[in-house]
N, C-alpha and C positions, 0 to 999 in steps of 0.2 A: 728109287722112290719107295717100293715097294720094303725095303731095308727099313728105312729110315720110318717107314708109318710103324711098321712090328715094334723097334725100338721104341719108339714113342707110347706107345702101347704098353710094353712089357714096364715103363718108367711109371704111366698112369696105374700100371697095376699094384707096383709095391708103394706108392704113394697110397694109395686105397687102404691097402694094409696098415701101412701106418695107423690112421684115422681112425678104424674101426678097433684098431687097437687100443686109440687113449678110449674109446667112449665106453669097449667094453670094460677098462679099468675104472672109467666115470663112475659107471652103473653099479657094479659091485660094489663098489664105494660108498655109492648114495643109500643099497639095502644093508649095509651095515648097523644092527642092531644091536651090539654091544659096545656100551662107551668107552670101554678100555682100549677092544680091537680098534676104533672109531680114531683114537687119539693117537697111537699107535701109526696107525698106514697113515694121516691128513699129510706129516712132511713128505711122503712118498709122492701123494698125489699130487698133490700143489705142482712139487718140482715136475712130475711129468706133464702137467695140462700147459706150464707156461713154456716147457720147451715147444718150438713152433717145427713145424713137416714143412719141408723146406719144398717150396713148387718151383721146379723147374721151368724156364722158359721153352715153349716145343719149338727143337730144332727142324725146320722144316726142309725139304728140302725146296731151294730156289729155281725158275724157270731159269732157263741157259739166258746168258746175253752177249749183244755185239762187242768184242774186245778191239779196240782199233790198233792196229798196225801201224805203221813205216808207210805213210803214202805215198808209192809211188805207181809205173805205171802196173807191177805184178803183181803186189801184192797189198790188200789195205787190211785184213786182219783175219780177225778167224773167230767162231760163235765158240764160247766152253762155257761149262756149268761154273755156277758162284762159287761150287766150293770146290773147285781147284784145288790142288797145295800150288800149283804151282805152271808156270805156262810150259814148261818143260817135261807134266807130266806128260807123256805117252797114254797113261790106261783112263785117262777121262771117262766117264760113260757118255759126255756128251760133245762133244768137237767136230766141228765143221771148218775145215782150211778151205778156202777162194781165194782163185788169182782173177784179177781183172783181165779179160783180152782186150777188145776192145768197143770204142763206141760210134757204132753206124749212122751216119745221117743220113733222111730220106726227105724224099721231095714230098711226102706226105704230112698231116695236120693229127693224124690219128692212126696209130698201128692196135687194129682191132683184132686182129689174128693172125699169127704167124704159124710157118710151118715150114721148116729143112727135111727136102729129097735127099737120097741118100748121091744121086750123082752133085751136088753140093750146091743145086738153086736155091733159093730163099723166097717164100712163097708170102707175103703179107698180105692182109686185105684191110684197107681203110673205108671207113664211113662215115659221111660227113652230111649236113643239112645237103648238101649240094650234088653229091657223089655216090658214088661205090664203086670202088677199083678194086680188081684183084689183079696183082703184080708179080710178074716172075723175075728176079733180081740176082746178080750174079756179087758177091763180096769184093771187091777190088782197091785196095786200100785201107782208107778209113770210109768207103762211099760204098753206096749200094747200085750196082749199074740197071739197070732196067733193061729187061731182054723184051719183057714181052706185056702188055696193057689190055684187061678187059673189063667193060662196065656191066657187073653183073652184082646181084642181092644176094649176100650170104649170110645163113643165121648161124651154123659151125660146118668148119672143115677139118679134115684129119687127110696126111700124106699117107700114103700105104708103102708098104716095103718095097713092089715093086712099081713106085714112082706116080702111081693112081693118085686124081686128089678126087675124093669122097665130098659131095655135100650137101646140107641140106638147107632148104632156101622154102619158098613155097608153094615148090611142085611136091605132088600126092607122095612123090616117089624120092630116095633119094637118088641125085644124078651123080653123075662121073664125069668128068670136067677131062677133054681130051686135051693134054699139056701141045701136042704138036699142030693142030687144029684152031683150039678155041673153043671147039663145040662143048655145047650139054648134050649129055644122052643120058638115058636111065639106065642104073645101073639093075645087077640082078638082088640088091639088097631090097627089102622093102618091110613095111611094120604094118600091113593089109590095109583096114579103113582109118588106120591113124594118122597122123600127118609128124614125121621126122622132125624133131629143132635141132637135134644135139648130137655128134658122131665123134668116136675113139674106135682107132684101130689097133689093137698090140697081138703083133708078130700075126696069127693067121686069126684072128677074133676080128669081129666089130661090134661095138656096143654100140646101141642107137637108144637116142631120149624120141618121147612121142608122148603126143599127145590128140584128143580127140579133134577132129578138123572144125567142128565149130565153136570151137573155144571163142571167146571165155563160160560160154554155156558148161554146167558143169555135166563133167563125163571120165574119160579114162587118162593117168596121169603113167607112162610105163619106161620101165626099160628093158629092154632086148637085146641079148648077147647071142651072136649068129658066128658059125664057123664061116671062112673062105668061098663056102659056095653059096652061101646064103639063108645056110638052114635053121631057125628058129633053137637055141638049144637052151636058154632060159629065157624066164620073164619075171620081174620082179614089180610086183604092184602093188599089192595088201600086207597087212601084218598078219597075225595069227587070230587077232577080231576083226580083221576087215576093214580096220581103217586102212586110208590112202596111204601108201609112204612117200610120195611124193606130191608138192604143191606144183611145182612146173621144173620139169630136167634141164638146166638151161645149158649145162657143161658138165662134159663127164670125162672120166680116164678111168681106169683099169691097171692092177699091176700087172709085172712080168709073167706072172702064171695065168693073170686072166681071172683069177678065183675072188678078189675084191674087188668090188667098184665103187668109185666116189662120186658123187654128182651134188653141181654146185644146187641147190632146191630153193625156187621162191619166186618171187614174182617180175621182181625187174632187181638188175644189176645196183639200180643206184636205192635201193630199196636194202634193208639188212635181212639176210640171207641167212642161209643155213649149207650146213655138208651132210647129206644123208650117205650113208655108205651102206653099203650090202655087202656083207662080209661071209666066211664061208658055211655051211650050214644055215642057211638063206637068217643069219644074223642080222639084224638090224640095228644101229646107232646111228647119232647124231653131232655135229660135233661148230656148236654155234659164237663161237671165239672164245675169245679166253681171257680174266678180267686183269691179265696183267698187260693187254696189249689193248683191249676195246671196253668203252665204257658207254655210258646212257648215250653222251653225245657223242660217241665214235662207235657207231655197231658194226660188226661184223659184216663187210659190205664183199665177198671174193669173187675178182672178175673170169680169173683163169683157175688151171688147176692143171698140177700133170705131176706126172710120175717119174722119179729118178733113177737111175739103173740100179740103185740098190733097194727099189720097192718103197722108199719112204717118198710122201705124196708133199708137194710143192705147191699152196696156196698164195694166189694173191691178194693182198685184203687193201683195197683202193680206200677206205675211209682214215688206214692210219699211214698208207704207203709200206706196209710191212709184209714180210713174207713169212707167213705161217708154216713150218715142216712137222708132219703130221706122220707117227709111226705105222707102218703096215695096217694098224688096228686102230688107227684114227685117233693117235690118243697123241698130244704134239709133246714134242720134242725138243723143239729151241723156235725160237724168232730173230730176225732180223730184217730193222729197218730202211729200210732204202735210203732214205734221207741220208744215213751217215756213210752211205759209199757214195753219195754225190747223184745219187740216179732218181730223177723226182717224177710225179704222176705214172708209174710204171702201170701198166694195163693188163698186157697178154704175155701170154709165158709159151717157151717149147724148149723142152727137153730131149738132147740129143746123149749119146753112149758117156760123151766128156764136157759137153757145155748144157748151160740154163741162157735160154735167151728170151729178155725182157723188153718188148715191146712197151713204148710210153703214148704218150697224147701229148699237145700244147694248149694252154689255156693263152689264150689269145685277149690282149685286153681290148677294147675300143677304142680305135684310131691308133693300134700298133702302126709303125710303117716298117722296122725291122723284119723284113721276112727270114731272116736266120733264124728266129724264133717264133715262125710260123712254121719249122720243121721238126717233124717230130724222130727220136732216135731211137736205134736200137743197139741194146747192150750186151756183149758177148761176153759170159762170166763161165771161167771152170771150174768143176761140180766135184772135184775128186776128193773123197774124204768123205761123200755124203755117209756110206756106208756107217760110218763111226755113230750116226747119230741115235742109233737104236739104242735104249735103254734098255740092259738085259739085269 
């Protein structure tokens, strides 16, 4: 990208030249006060003003798009920039290959957050008018087995390495959810008088979203990145004049280094959002869709968000069904629609060493009787190639 704006540039520069060139042969022209010299240069000038500076059209460079594949059950295609030469190049700057694994059905209506332990359970929570389950699920086929069923309120969770699940609901504190048990207990994480909505764990870090306990009164909007034992080691609030940088943390992740953080920001999920990131040298940007993918009546709506093992961050964006891939520095990179892998209302996302798995929803119409279509799936997609997508 960064190529292609120089060139465009260095093209508007000698076009410039041109320009300035016929006017200053105009002018000279026009203070000519001898009729001889006058008559003399007029055939020169003529022929120079009617020759025309040819303007270029600006090659820009194209956002990456979905290229469809061979459908079958491994592979349906692969994301590359527009201007390719060629599907065979190798040196793309921007290429994304996915194999489909596969597609889970659950006895649930809504997979509002998902989360894979490293011993290989599958941790979903749905929320429904009716419900709140959080389910401990074993993969067994194409079916999800249910090991384990508990009815509890979660606003985010996050699996820890060593098989903890983190989360935060609306106790002061955030709890730790005993896998063998059942029980809540508080953990030793905490964000003092704030109240926890939003937790990421990477490798010995937790980032926590918080906010003031009597919201919506307005008060304190933060994030908190604590080591393993609990210890407070940033806090990201203000900008450098003291605005807020956060309207409400609803979702957040962190890369492999722990040194960015992305958090979904804003008021409700079905509400058009934003991605505030805190990037390194307590940077701040923003990054609120992008006009090749969301427009007035499709804004920027992202429900999930998470991090790939190559550092580039993995948005959901529920208003067009599209997954936004966003570089280390929040700047994206390619898109791809879900609609054209077959995967519709996708919701929640977890990213594992080698897979992206995408939680959906059902929209249920009035007086369905099918209940196969009152269950909602989950999609097991590998992630290998993400690497490539950096634009260097």
């Amino acid at each position: 990208m960064q190529q292609g704006t120089e060139k465009e540039i260095e093209r508007v520069k000698t076009m410039k030249e041109k320009i300035q060139e016929k006017l200053t042969k105009a002018e000279e022209f026009i203070n000519i006060n001898d009729g001889a010299k006058f008559f003399q240069n007029i055939e020169g000038i003529e022929k120079s003003l009617k020759e025309d500076v040819q303007l270029t059209t600006f090659e820009k460079e194209t956002m990456p798009t979905f290229v469809p594949g061979k459908l079958d059950l491994c592979n349906f295609g692969k994301i590359k920039s527009n201007n390719d030469i060629s599907d065979e190049d190798e040196n793309a700057s921007v290429k994304l290959k996915l194999s489909i694994g596969k597609e889970y059905v659950t006895s649930l209506s809504h997979v509002a957050r998902v989360g894979i332990s490293s011993d290989g359970y599958v941790w979903i929570y749905s929320q429904s008018s009716r419900s709140q389950l959080l389910m401990k699920t074993k993969q067994t086929g194409n079916m999800l087995k249910e090991i384990t069923k508990h009815e509890i309120f979660i606003r985010s969770m996050a699996v820890t390495p060593w098989n903890d699940i983190l989360l935060c609901n609306n106790n002061e504190r955030i709890q730790r959810f005993d896998t063998r048990t059942g029980q809540l207990r508080n953990s030793k994480y905490n964000v003092g008088s704030l109240g926890p909505v939003s937790i990421c764990v990477k490798d010995n870090f937790i980032v926590v979203g918080a906010i003031n306990r009597d919201y919506p009164v307005h008060g304190r909007r933060v994030v908190i990145k604590m080591n393993k034992n609990g210890q407070h080691i940033y806090t990201a609030e203000f900008h450098e004049n003291y605005a807020p940088i956060f309207i409400y943390p609803l979702s957040l992740v962190c890369t492999d280094d722990a040194q960015n953080i992305f958090v979904i920001d804003g008021l409700s999920h079905t509400h058009g959002c934003r991605i505030a990131m805190v990037l390194q040298n307590n940077n701040i940007q923003y990054y609120e869709g992008h006009s090749s993918i969301n427009s007035f009546n499709k804004p920027f709506r992202p429900t999930s968000i998470q991090a790939a093992p190559s550092s580039n961050i993995i948005v959901n964006d529920t208003s067009t069904n599209t997954l936004h891939i966003l570089d280390p520095y929040g700047r994206l990179s390619a898109y791809m629609n879900l609609n054209d892998m077959g995967i519709h209302n996708g919701f929640s996302l977890c990213c594992t060493e080698k897979q992206l798995f995408i939680g959906c929803h059902t929209v249920q119409k009035d007086g369905c009787e099918n209940q196969e279509k009152t269950k909602a799936s989950l999609y097991e997609l590998n992630i290998e190639g993400c690497s490539h997508l950096v634009q260097t």
